[in-house]
KEPA-614702 format. One line per field, with one value per residue (C-alpha): residue number from 1; residue in three letters; x, y, z. Coordinates in nm, 4 decimals. Layout:
<rs>
i NUM  ...
aa ALA  ...
px X  ...
py Y  ...
pz Z  ...
</rs>
This chain:
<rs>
i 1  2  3  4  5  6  7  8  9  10  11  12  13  14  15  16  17  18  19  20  21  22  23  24  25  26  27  28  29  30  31  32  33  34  35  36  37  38  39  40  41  42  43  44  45  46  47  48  49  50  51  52  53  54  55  56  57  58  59  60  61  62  63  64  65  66  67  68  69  70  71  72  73  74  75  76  77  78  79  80  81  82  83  84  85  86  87  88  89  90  91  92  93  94  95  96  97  98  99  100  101  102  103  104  105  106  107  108  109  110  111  112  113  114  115  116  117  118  119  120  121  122  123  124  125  126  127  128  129  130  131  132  133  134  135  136  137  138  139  140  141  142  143  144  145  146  147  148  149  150  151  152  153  154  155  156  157  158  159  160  161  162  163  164  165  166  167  168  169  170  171  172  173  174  175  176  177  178  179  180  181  182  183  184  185  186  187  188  189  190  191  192  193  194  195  196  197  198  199  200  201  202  203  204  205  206  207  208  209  210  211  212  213  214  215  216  217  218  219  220  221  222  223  224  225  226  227  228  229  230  231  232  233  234  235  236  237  238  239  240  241  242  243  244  245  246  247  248  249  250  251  252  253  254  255  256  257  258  259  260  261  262  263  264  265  266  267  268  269  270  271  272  273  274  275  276  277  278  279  280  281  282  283  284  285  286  287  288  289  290  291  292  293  294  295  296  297
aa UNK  UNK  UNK  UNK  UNK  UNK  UNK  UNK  UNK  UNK  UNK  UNK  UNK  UNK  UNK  UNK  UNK  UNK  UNK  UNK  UNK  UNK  UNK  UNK  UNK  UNK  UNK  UNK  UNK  UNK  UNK  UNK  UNK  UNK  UNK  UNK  UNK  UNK  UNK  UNK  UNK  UNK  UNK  UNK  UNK  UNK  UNK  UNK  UNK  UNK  UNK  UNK  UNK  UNK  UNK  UNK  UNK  UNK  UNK  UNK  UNK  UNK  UNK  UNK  UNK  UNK  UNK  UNK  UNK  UNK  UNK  UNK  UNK  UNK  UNK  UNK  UNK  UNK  UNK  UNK  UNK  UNK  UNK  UNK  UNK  UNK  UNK  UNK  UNK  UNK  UNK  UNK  UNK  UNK  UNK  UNK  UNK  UNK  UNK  UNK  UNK  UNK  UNK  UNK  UNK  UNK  UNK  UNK  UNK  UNK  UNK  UNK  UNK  UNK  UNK  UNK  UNK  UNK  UNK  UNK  UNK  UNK  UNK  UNK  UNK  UNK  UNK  UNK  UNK  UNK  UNK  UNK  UNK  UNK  UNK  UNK  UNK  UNK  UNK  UNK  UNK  UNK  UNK  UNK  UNK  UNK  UNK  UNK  UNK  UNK  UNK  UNK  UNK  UNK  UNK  UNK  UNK  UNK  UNK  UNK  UNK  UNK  UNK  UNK  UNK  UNK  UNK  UNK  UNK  UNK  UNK  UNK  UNK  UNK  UNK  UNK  UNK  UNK  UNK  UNK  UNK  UNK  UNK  UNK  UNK  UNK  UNK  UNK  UNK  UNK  UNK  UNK  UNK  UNK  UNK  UNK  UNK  UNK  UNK  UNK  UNK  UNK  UNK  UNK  UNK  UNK  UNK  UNK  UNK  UNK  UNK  UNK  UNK  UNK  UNK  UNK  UNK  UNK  UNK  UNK  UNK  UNK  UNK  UNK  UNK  UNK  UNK  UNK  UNK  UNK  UNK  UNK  UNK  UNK  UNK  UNK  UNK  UNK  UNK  UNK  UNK  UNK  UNK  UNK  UNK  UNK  UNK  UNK  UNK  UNK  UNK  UNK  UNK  UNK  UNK  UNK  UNK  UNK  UNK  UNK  UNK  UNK  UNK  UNK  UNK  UNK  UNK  UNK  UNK  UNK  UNK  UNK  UNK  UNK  UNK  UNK  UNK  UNK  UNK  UNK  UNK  UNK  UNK  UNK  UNK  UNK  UNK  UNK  UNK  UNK  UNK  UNK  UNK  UNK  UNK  UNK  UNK
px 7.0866  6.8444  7.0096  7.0062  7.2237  7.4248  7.5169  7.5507  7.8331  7.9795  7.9649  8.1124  8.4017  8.4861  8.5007  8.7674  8.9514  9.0253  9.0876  9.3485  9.4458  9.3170  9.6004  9.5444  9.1831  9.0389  8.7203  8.6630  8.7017  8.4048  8.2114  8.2500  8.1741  7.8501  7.7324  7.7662  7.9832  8.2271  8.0935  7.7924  7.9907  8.1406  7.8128  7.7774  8.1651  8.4402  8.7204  8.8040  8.9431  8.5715  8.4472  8.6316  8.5684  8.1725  8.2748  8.4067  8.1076  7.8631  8.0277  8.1207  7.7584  7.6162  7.8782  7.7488  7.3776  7.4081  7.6613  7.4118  7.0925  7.2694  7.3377  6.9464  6.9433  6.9133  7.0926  7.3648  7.7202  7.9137  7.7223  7.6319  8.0028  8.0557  7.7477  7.9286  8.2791  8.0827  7.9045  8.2487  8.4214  8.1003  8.0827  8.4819  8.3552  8.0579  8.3367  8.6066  8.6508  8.7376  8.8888  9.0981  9.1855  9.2970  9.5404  9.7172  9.6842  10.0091  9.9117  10.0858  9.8083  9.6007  9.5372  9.6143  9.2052  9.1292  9.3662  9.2112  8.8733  8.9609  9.1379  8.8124  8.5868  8.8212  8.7601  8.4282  8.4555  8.7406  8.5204  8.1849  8.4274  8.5587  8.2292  8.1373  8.4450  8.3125  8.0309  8.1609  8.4030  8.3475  8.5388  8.8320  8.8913  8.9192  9.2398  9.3291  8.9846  9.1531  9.4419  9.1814  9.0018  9.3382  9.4445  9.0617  9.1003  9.4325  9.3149  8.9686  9.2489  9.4584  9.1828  9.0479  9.3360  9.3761  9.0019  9.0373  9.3556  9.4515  9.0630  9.1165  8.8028  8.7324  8.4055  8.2981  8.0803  8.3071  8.6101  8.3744  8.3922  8.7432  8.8074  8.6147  8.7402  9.1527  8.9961  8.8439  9.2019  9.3465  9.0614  9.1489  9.5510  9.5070  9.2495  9.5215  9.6923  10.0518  10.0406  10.0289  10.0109  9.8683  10.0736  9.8428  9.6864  9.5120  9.8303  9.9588  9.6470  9.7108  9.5381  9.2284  9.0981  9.1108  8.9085  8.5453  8.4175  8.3210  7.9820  7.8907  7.8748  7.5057  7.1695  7.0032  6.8054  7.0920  7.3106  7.1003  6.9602  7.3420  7.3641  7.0671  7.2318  7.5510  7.3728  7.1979  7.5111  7.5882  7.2885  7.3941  7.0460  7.0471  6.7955  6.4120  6.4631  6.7455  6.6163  6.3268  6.5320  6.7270  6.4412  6.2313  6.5794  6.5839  6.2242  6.2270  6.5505  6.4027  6.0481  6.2521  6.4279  6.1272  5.9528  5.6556  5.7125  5.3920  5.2816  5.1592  5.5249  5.7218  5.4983  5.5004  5.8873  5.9282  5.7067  5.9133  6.2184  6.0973  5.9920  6.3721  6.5115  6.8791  6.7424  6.4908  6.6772  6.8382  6.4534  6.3342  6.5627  6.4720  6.0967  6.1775  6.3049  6.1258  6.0716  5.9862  5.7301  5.5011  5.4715  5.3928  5.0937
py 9.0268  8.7978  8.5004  8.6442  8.9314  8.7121  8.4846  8.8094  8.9102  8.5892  8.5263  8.8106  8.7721  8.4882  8.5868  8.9230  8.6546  8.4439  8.7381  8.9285  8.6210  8.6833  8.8510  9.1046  9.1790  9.4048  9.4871  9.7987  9.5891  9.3377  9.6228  9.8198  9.5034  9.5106  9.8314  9.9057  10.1429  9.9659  10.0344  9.7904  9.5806  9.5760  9.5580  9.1844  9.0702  9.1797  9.1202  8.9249  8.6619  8.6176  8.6735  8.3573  8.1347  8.2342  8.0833  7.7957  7.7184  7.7567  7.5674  7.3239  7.2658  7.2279  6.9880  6.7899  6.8182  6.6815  6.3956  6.3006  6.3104  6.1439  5.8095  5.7892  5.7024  5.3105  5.0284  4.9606  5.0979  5.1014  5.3337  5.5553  5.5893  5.6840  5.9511  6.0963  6.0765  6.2704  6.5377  6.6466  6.6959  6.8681  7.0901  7.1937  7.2775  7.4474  7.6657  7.6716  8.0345  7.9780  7.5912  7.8224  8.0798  7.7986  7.6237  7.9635  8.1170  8.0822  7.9295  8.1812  8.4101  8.2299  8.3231  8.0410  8.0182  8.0223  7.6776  7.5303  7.5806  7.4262  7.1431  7.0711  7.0609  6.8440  6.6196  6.5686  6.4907  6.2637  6.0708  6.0940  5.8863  5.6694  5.5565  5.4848  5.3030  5.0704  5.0208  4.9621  4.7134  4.5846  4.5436  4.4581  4.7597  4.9110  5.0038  5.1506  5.3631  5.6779  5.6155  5.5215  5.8622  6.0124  5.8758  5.9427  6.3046  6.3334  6.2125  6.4345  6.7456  6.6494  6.6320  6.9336  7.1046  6.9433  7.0607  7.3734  7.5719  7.3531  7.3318  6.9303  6.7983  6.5273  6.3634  6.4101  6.0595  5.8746  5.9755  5.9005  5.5601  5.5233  5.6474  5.3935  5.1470  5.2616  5.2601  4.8799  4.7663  4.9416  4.8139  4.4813  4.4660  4.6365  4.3788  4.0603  3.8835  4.0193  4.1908  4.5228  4.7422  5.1118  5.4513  5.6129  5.5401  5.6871  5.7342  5.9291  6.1138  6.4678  6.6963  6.8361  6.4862  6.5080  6.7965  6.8868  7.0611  7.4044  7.5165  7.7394  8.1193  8.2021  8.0071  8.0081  7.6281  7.5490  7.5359  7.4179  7.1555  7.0496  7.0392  6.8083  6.5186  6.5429  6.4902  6.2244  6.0358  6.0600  5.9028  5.5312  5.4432  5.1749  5.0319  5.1850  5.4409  5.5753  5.5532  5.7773  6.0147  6.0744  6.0766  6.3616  6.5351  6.5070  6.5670  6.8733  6.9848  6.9059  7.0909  7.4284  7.4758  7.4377  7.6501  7.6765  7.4448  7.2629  7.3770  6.9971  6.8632  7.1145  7.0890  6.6912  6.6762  6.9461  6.7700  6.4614  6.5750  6.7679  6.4259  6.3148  6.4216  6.5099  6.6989  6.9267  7.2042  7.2157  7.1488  7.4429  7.7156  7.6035  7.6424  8.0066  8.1248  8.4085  8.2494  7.8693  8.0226  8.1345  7.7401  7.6768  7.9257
pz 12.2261  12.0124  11.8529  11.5412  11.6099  11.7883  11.4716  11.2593  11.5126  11.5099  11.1120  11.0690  11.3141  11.1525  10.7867  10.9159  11.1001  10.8690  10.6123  10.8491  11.1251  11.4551  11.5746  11.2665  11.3505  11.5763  11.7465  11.5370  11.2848  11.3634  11.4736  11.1536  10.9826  11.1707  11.1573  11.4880  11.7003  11.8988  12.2145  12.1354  12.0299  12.3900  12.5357  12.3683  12.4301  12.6215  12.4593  12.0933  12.2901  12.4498  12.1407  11.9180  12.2295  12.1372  11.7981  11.8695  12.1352  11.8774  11.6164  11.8746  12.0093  11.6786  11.5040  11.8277  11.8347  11.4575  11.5894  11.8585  11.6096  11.3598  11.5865  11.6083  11.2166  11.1722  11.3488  11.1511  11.3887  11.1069  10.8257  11.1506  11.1955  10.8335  10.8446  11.1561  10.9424  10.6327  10.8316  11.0305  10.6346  10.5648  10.8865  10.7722  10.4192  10.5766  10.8432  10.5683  10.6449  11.0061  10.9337  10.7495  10.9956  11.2167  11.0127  10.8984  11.2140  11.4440  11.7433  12.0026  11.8851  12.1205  12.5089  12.7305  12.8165  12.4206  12.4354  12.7375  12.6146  12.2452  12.4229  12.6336  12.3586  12.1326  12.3789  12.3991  12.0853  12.1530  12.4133  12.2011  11.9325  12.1831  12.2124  11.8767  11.7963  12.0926  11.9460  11.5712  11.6380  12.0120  12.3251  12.1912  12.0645  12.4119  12.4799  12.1152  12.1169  12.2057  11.9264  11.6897  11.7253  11.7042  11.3604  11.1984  11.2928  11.1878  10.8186  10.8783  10.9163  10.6277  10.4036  10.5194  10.4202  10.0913  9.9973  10.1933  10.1161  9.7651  9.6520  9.5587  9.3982  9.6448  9.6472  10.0676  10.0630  9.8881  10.1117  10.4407  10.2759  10.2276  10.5478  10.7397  10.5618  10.6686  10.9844  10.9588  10.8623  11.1283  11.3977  11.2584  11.2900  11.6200  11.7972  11.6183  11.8296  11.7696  12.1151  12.0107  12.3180  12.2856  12.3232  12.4747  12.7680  13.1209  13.2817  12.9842  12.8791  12.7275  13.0263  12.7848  12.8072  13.1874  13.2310  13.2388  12.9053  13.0273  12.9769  12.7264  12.8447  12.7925  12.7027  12.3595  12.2053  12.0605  12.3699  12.6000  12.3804  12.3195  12.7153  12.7431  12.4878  12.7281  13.0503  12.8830  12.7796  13.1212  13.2834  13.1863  13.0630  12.8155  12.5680  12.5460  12.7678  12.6531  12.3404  12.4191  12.6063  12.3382  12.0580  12.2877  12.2506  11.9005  11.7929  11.9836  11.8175  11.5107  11.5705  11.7036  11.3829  11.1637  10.9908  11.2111  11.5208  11.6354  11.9996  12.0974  12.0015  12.1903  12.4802  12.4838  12.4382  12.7093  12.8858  12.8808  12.9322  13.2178  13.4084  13.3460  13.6862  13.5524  13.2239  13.4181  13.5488  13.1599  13.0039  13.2533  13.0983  12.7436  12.8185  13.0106  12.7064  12.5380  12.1980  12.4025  12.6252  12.3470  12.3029  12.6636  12.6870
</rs>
């Protein structure tokens, strides 16, 4: 199925979910909705429940290529952290259809493997913020990382629904703004020293944020480029080489979705990434596929 098709499915999936609840749709409905007979549709997905996991891969994986691009933007931690803030509200707004679905939608709907795999990815996110709270307000901030994370996407939601389901004008910048700044104060009365102690901590994680995000089910760019930025979060470089890990990521991100992608910048990046021992096997399935090869030749 070519990637196109692919997002056709899934876009329209969506848009009957959150018109008749997951639980209300069906596959004859998607399929009608796509012009196809339902049997196709079968040949693509199994089930609806394989189907919305799809979804929330895709939408997943991008919201976290853009994250991951985004923190190679300038120096300064703390407008990075507001440009990550501003592109979640804007990813909602951009999903609103199934942002939508999932606040309406009761949540025994859900298989137990839909929940798992939304609990997984919530926290890579979880540890991707972790991270950049770290790095925004230092070590000190340590042991209420986790919490902090935890309170911005609990105002992230609540906006969200505020713009989403009661269409309040809200200007998506100047909330990012406001936003890191509640979060400043809170860094700030947290790191004190009135001996606040955290709730949350590793003995009483949640279990998502135990397990290993599961890897999406099949290989297009986007996925496997997604892939790459997580096993190179994981490698522990710091500095320059990190750095140009990272921005051979990024520029060959970047070149992909253009227009007309130069060959000599997707080879070099490839190339690149390809010498990076832990990235090859994932830079070696990007180049085999049949729109990457082309590039190659």
């Amino acid at each position: 199925m070519s990637i196109d098709r692919k997002r056709e499915i899934m876009d329209t999936a969506i848009h009957i979910f959150a018109r008749k609840g997951f639980n209300g749709s069906t596959m004859q409905d998607i399929a009608e909705g796509c012009g196809m007979s339902k049997a196709t549709l079968y040949q693509h997905y199994k089930s609806k429940d394989q189907l919305l996991l799809s979804i929330f891969h895709m939408i997943n994986d991008r919201l976290y290529v853009k994250l991951q691009a985004s923190m190679d933007h300038g120096d300064d931690s703390q407008d990075n952290l507001r440009r990550q803030i501003e592109l979640q509200l804007r990813e909602s707004l951009a999903n609103r259809d199934l942002i939508r679905m999932l606040i309406t939608e009761n949540p025994n709907a859900y298989t137990e493997d839909i929940v798992k795999a939304s609990g997984a990815m919530r926290a890579r996110m979880i540890r991707h913020f972790e991270q950049m709270f770290k790095k925004v307000y230092g070590p000190k901030i340590e042991p209420y990382a986790v919490e902090m994370v935890f309170s911005m996407f609990a105002m992230l939601e609540q906006y969200s629904v505020l713009i989403i389901l009661e269409n309040v004008a809200i200007d998506i910048t100047e909330l990012s703004r406001y936003i890191l700044r509640l979060l400043g104060y809170m860094a700030e009365g947290l790191m004190g020293d009135d001996g606040a102690k955290p709730i949350l901590g590793e003995h009483n994680y949640p279990e998502y944020l135990r397990c290993e995000m599961p890897e999406p089910e099949t290989d297009d760019v986007e996925n496997l480029i997604c892939r790459m930025y997580r096993k190179a979060d994981a490698l522990g470089e710091s500095g320059k080489k990190e750095q140009d890990i990272r921005n051979s990521i990024l520029m060959l991100d970047h070149e992909l979705k253009s227009a007309s992608p130069r060959r000599i910048i997707v080879q070099g990046m490839l190339h690149n990434l390809l010498q990076v021992q832990p990235l090859t096997e994932l830079a070696g399935r990007l180049a085999a596929l049949p729109g990457i090869k082309r590039y190659l030749e």
